[in-house]
N, C-alpha and C positions, 0 to 999 in steps of 0.2 A: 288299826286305823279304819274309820268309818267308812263305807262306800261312798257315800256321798264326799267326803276327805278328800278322797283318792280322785273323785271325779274335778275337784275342783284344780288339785294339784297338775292333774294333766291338763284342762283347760289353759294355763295358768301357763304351761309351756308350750302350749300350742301358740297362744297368742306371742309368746316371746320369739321363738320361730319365724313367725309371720316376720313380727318388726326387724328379726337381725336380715333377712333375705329382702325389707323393702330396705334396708340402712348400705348395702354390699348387692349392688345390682351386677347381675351377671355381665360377661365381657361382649362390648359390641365389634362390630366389622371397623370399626374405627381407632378403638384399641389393639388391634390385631396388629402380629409383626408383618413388617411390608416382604411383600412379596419378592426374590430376586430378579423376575422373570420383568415383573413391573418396575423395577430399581431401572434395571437395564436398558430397557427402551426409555426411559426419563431422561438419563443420564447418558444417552446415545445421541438422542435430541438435544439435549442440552450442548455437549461435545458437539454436536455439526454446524451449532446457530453460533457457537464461539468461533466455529474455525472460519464461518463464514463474515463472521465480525473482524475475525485477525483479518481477511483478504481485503474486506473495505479498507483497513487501516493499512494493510503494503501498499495497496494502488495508493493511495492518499501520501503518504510515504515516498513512494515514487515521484510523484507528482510536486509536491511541496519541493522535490531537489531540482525540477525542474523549474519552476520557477524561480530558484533559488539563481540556475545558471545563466537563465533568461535578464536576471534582475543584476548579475554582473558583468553582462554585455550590454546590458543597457546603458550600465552606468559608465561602462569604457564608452561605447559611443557617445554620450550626452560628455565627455570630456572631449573629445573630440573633436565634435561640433561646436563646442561651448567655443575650445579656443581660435578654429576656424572662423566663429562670429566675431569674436575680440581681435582677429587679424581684419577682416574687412572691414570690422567698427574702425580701425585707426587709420585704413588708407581710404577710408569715406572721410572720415574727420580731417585729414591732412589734404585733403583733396579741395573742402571748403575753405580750409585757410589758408592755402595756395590761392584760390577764386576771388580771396577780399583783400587777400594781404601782397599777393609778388605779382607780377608781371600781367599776370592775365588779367585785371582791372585795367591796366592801361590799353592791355592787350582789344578789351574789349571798345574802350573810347575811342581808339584810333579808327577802329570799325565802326562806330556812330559816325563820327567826323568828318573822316575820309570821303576827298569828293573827288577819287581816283576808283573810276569802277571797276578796275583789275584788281587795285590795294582792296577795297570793301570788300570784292567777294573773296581775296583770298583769307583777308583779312576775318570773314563770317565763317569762312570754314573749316578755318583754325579752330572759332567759340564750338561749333559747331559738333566738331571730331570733341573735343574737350568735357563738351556737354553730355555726349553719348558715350564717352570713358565715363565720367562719372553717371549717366543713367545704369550702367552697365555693374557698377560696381553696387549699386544700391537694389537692381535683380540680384545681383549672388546676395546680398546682405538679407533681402526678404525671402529668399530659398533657404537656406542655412538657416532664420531663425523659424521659418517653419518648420524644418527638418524637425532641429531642437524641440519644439513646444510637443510634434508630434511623438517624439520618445520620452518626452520628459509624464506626456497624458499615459502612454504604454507601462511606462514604471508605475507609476498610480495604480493603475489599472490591475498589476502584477500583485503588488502589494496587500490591494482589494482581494485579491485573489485569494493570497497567503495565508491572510487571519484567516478566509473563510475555511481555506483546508484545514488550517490550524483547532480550528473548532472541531471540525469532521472526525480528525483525530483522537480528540479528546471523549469524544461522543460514543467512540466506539472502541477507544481500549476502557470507558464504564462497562458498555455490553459485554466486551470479552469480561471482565470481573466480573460484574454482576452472573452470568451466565456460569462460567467454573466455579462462584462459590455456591450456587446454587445444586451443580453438580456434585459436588464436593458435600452437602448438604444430605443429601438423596444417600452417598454412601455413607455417610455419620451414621444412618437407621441400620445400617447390616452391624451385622454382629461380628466377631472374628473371622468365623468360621464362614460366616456367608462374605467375606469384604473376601476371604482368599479363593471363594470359589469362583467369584464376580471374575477377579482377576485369571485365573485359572482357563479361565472361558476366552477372554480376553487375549490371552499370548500368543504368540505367535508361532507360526506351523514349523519353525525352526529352520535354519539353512539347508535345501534341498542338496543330498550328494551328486547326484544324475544332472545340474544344471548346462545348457547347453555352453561353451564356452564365447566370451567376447571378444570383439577385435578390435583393433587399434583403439583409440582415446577410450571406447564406451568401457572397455575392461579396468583402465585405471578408476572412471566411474564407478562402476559397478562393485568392484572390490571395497574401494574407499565409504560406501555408504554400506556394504553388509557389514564392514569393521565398526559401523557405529549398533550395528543392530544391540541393545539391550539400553541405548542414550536414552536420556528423559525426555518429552515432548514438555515445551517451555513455549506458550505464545510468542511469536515477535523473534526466537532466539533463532543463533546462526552458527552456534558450536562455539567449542567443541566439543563439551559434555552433554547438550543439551539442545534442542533444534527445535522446529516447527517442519511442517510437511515442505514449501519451497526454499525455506532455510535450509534443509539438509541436502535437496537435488542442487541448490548453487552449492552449496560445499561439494560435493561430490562431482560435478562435472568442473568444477572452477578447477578443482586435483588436475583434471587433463588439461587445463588451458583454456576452456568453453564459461565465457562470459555469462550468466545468469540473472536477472533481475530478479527481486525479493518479492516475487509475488506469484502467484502459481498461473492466474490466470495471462500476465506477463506473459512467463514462462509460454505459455500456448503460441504466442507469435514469434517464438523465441528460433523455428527450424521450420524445415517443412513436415508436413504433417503426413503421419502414415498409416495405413487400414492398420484393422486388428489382426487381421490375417498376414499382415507381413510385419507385425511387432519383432525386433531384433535385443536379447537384452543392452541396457543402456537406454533405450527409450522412455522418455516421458509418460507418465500415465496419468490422463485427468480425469476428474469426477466432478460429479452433481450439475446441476446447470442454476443457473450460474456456473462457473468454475470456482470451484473454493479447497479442493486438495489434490495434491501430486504425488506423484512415485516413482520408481526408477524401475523397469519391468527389466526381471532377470532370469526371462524364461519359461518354460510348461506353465504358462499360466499364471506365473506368479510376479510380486512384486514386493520390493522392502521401500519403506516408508516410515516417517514419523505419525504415527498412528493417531495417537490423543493422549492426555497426561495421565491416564489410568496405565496403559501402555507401551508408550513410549516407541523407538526406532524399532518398527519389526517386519519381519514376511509374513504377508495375506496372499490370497488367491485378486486378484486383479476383479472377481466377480462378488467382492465383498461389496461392496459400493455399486452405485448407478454410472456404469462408463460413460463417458463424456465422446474421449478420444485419444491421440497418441503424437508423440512431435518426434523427429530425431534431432537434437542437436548437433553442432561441431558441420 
C-alpha cells in the first residue's frame, strides 16, 4: 500500500471518529443517577407539606361535624318554635272570631250605648282587659316569629358554612395526593438497592429495653401504640393496620378511656400542657409550627409515632423534628 493510501485511510477514520463522538454526546449532570441524599430531603419536604395538608383537612373535618350538630339543634328548635307560633297563631285567630262573632260585639255596644256611668266604665273595662289579652297575645306571636326567622337565617348561615368546608376538604385531600405521588415519584428514580437503603435510614431506633416505666392510663397508652410500631402510615387513617400521626395517639389513649380528637393540633388543647423537662412517658409530643404531627413520648428522649408512608408507626428521638411542645392527657 502506497504512503499516500495509508494516509488517506487514516484520514478517513479520523473523520469517522469525529462524527461517531458528535452523533453519542458524553453524559451530562442531568442524565446522572439522582442522588440519595437529594432523594431524601425532596421527599422529606414533600412528606411534611402532606402531613400538613392532612391537619387542614382534620380541622376541617372536625369542624364540618360541627356544624353538622349545630345544624340539628337548629332544626329541633325551629320545630319548636315553628309549633309554639302555630299554637299562638290559633289563639290569636280564635280570639278575633270570639271579637265579631260571640258576646263581645254586644259586649262592646252596650259600652257605646250605656248611659249608666258605672255600666260604661265597667262596661270599657271589660273591652279594655280584652283588648290588652289580645295585644298581649300578638307580643308573644311577634317574639316567637322572630325567634324563628332568627334560627331559620343561622341555619342558612350553617349551611353557607358547610359547602364552603366542604370545598376546603376537597382542596386539600388533592394536595395530600398531589404531594405523596410526587413523593412517591422522587423514590421511582432509586434503584433497588438505593430505595432499601433510603429506607434503612428511615427506621426506626427500635423499642428501647431501659424505658422508664408508666402509670396508670398513660401505660395502657403507651403499650397500645408501641404494639403498632411496624403499622403503615395511611393519610386520614385511624387503624388498625394503618394510621396517621393523631390517628394513632386517639387510638392509643382512646385504649385508656381519654377522648382524642382527629387532629393533632386539636389534640394540643386536648390537657394541660407540660415543660420538656418534666415530659412523663404517655405524653403528647408536637411539632413544627403550625402544629402538624404528634407522638406519644415514651421516655430518655424518645417517642413512637406514625412517621410517614415510607415508614410507617415507629421510635425516633423526640429531637428529630422542630419541637413545638408537650400536653398530658386524661
Amino acid at each position: 500500500m502506497t504512503r499516500d493510501r495509508k494516509r488517506l485511510i487514516a484520514g478517513a477514520a479520523g473523520i469517522a471518529a469525529i462524527g461517531v463522538a458528535g452523533i453519542i454526546p458524553a453524559a451530562t449532570p442531568a442524565q446522572a443517577e439522582p442522588d440519595i441524599d437529594d432523594v431524601r430531603e425532596k421527599v422529606d419536604k414533600l412528606y411534611t407539606q402532606a402531613e400538613a395538608a392532612n391537619e387542614d383537612y382534620s380541622n376541617a373535618k372536625l369542624r364540618l361535624q360541627d356544624i353538622k350538630d349545630q345544624l340539628k339543634d337548629l332544626s329541633a328548635d325551629e320545630k319548636r318554635q315553628s309549633k309554639e307560633l302555630d299554637k299562638i297563631r290559633a289563639e290569636l285567630r280564635d280570639s278575633v272570631l270570639r271579637q265579631f262573632e260571640g258576646s263581645d260585639v254586644s259586649a262592646v255596644g252596650q259600652v257605646i250605648t250605656s248611659e249608666d256611668p258605672q255600666e260604661f266604665l265597667a262596661g270599657l273595662s271589660t273591652v279594655s282587659s280584652y283588648n290588652a289579652l289580645q295585644g298581649d297575645l300578638l307580643a308573644r306571636y311577634n317574639t316567637e316569629a322572630e325567634a324563628l326567622h332568627v334560627r331559620r337565617e343561622a341555619t342558612e348561615e350553617s349551611k353557607a358554612e358547610m359547602a364552603k368546608v366542604k370545598t376546603t376538604m376537597q382542596k386539600k385531600k388533592s394536595e395530600i395526593d398531589k404531594k405523596f405521588e410526587a413523593a412517591q415519584a422522587e423514590l421511582d428514580e432509586l434503584e433497588a438497592d438505593e430505595l432499601e437503603e433510603f429506607q434503612a435510614a428511615g427506621a426506626g431506633a427500635g423499642i428501647p429495653a431501659n424505658l422508664p416505666p408508666p402509670s396508670g392510663r398513660a401505660k395502657v397508652a403507651v403499650d397500645y401504640a408501641l404494639a403498632q410500631v411496624g403499622d403503615a402510615y395511611v393519610y386520614g387513617a385511624t387503624g388498625t393496620a394503618s394510621w396517621d400521626c393523631s390517628g394513632l395517639t386517639m387510638g392509643a389513649w382512646g385504649q385508656a378511656g381519654v377522648g382524642l380528637p382527629h387532629s393533632s393540633s386539636a389534640q394540643y388543647s386536648s390537657g394541660p400542657q407540660v415543660s420538656r423537662g418534666q415530659l412523663a412517658p404517655g405524653d403528647l409530643v408536637f411539632f413544627y409550627s403550625p402544629i402538624s404531627h404528634v407522638g406519644i413520648y415514651i421516655g430518655n428522649g424518645m417517642m413512637v409515632h406514625a412517621s410517614n408512608p415510607s415508614t410507617g408507626v415507629k421510635v425516633s428521638p423526640i429531637d428529630q423534628m422542630p419541637y413545638t411542645g408537650a400536653v398530658r392527657p386524661g
